[in-house]
C-alpha angles and dihedrals in degrees: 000000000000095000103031121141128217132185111202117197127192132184115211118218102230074253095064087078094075082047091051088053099048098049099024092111099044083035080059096040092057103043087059090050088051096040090117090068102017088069090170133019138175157150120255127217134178086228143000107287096009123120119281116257105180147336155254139218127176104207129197136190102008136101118248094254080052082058102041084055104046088049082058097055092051112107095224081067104126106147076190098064105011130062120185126187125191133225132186106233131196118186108235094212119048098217134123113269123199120178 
């Protein structure tokens, strides 16, 4: 599935902060060495200025199992603070997005 799509979604533990702080610089690190496949990355918050509380990622060109496994070499991997789920994504409309 060269240009497959994938939207990975985590959901951080409140414990997951003191994780953030530790690996945000490597988490960072690796998201620009994987920029080719991690098209889109970010932190999600329940509003403006409140704590993060997950995550989300916008993959392309890799199988799920690709995706399982580069989820798993990010440093903000914790499977004790962190959950991810993955979805298959199509964009309904086939049209250029800058952010």
């Amino acid at each position: 599935m060269p240009n497959a799509y994938w939207v990975v979604l985590f959901e951080d533990a409140p414990e997951m902060m003191a994780h953030r702080r530790e690996f945000g610089s490597a988490h960072l690190e690796f998201l620009k060495k994987n920029e080719n496949r991690i098209k889109i990355a970010g932190g999600l918050r329940p509003m403006p200025g409140a704590p993060y509380s997950g995550g989300m990622w916008i993959v392309k060109g890799c199988d799920f199992e690709d995706v399982v496994d580069i989820v798993q070499q990010d440093p903000y991997y914790n499977p004790e603070f962190r959950s991810f789920r993955i979805f298959s994504w199509a964009k309904a409309l086939e049209k250029s997005v800058s952010l």
